[in-house]
N, C-alpha and C positions, 0 to 999 in steps of 0.2 A: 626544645621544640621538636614535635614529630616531624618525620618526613611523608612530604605528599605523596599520595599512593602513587601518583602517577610516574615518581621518581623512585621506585622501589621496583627490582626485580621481583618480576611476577609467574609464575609458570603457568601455561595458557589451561582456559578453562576446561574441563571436560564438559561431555555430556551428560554425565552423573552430577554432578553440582551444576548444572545450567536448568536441570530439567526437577520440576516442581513435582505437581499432582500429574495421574496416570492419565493421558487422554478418555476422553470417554464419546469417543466417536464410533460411530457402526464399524464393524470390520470390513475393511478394503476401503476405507473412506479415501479419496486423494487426498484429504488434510494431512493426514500422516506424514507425509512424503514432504510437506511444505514447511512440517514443523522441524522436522527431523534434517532439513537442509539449512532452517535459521540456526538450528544449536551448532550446525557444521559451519557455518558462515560465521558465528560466534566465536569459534574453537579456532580457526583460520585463521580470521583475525586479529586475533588476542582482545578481542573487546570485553571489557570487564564488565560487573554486575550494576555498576554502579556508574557505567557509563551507556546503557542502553534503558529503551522507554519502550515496550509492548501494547501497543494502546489497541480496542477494536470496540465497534459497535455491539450487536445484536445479531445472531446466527450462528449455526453449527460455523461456522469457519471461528466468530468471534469468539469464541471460549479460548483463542488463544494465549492470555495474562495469567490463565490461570494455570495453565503448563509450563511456563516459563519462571525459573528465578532470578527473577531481576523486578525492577520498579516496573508499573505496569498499570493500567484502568480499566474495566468493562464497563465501557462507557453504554449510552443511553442509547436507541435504535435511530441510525443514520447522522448521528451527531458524533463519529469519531475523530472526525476532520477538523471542525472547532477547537475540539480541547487538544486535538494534538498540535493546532496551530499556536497554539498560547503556550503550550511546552517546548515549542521548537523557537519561540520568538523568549522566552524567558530564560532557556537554559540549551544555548546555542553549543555547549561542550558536547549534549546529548546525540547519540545517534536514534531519531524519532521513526520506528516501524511501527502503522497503523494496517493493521488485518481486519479484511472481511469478505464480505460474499455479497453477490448481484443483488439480489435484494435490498440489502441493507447501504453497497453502494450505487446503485444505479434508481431505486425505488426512492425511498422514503429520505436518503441520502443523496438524491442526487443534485439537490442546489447548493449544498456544502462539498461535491464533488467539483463543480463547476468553479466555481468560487477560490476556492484553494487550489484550483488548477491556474488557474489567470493570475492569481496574485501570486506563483510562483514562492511559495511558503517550502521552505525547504526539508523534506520529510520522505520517506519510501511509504507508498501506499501502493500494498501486496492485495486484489480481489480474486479470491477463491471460485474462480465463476462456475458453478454446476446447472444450471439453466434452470432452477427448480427452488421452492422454498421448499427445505429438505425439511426444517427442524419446526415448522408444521407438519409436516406430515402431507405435500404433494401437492400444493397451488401452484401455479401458473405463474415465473419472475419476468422481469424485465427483459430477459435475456433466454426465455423458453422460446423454442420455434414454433410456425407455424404448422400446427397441427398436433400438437404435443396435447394428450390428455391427461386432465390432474382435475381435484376436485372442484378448482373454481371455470375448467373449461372442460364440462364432463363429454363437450362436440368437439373437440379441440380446440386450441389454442388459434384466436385471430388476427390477432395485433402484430403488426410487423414489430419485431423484437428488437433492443437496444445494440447496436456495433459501438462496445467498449472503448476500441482503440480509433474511429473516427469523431466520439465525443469526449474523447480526452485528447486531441488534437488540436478539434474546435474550440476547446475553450481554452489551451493555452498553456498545455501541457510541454513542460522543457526536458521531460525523459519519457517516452513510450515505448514499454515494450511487452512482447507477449510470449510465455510458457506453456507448460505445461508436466501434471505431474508426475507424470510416465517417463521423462527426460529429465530424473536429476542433474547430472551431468550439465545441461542447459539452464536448467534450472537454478542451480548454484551459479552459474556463469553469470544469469542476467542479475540476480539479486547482489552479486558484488557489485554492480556496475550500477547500479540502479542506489543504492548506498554510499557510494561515489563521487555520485553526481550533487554538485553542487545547485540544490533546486525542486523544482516538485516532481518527485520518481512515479511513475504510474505503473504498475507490472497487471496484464491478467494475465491469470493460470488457469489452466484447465483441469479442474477437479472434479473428478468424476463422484457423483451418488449413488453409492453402489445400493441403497435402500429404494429407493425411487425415482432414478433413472439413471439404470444399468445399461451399458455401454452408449452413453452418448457419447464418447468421443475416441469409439473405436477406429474411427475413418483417420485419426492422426496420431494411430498408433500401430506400430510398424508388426510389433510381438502380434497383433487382432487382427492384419492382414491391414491397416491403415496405411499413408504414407505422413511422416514427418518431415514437411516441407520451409528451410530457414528462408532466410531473406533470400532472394535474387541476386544471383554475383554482380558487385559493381553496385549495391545500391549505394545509395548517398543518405548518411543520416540527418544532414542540413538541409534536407528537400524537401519540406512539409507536405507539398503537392504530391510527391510520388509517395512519401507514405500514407498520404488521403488515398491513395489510389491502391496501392496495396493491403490497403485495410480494406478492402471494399470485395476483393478477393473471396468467393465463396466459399463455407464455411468446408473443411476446417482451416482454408487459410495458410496465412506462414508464419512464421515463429520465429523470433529475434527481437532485434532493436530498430523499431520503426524509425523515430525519429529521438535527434540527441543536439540540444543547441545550448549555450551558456549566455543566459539573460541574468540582468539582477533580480536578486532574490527580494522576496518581502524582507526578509530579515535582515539585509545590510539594509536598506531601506529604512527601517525603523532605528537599527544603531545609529544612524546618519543621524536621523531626525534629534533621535536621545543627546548625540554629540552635539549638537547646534543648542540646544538647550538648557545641556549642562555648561555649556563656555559663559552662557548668558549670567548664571549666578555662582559662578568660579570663587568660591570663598563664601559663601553665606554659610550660614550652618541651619543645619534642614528646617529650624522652627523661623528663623529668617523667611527662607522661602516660602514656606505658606503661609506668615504673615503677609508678603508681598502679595501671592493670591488671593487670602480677603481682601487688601483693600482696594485691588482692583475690582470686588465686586460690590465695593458701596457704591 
């Protein structure tokens, strides 16, 4: 009998065997910076290929499966949260990182944002937020400010804009926190912790588009004359309310771990459930049991 990898001395990954195909993002994209800190977070951890899951919808951010060697899905636009729900609830060994970008979470994804946020489905979900649909080519997301011109607001931009980290609060979020991809250093920090966590991880990053809208997020970066502002000494991450309040902070805001509490997961949740139902037919053998299902449906 083989021995299981996971009992086999293993020498930790590089970033030469972790890393696939070449990026093919514009130059100076912030995704760079976010990829290049997950193969770091990979190589630190000793996580194997076969123990991690790359999942992401639709946008320049989500091409991330396809840079990555490991198991992985480019899933459909705004549906990455679904399927990576049903991988985190099927194969609970997996460490489940879901990538994308405002659009694709806060838009088109955003009742499967909500949804997986409250049912505490335990999973890291990384949004690339650049304020912009880049990989069209300059519309107006969820998360553009007011006055921002692109080709769907050729007057500016109207609509008061989505605050990431008070609707991922609201709905029920048990790890919030926010980066940025000018602050590796930080950035690596939150994405361990945030992988960590037992529950559903919410990270936004600040990723700039350097193709269609160049320096938006010069004002929290220190190197551009910005300031990089962390949490507030003394904050409490078990205080929903003050991280409601500190998220409300004008833009650019602070940077850390808003809020951090240990609720149950959907996924003991459903073992539980699985447990109660397999003690039920303890010894049948499987064609048993779904004889027993038909004929409860005569």
């Amino acid at each position: 009998m083989s021995t299981p990898l996971a009992e086999v001395e293993r020498k930790p990954l590089t970033k030469k065997e972790l890393a696939a195909e070449h990026p093919t993002w514009c130059p100076g994209c912030g995704d760079f910076s976010v990829l290049a800190l997950y193969f770091k977070l990979m190589e630190k951890r000793r996580i194997w290929h076969e123990k991690v899951t790359t999942v992401a919808g639709i946008g320049c951010s989500s091409r991330f499966p396809y840079f990555v060697q490991a198991h992985g899905a480019h899933f459909i636009h705004g549906r990455a949260l679904p399927f990576a729900t049903g991988l985190s609830l099927s194969r609970p060994d997996l460490h489940v990182f879901v990538f994308g970008g405002d659009g694709d979470a806060f838009s088109i994804g955003g009742n499967h944002f909500n949804h997986c946020a409250r049912k505490n489905v335990k999973l890291t979900y990384l949004v690339m937020d650049n304020q912009v649909y880049g990989l069209t080519k300059k519309q107006t997301s969820p998360t553009s400010p007011i006055g921002f011109k692109s080709k769907t607001d050729t007057w500016g931009a109207q609509d008061e804009p989505v605050n990431p980290m008070r609707q991922a609060l609201t709905a029920g979020a048990t790890f919030v926190a926010r980066t940025t991809h000018t602050n590796p250093k930080h950035l690596l920090e939150v994405m361990e912790q945030a992988m960590d966590h037992d529950g559903f991880s919410f990270i936004e990053c600040l990723s700039e588009c350097t193709e269609f809208f160049e320096g938006a997020f010069d004002s929290s970066n220190p190197r551009k004359g910005g300031e990089f502002l962390e949490m507030p000494q003394g904050h409490d991450v078990t205080d929903e309310m003050a991280a409601y309040r500190i998220a409300g902070v004008p833009f650019p805001g602070h940077f850390g771990v808003f809020y951090k509490v240990q609720k149950t997961t959907k996924n003991a949740k459903e073992a539980e459930i699985n447990r109660r139902l397999r003690e039920k037919v303890k010894g049948l053998e499987d064609w048993q049991i779904l004889q027993q299902n038909f004929d409860r449906m005569k």
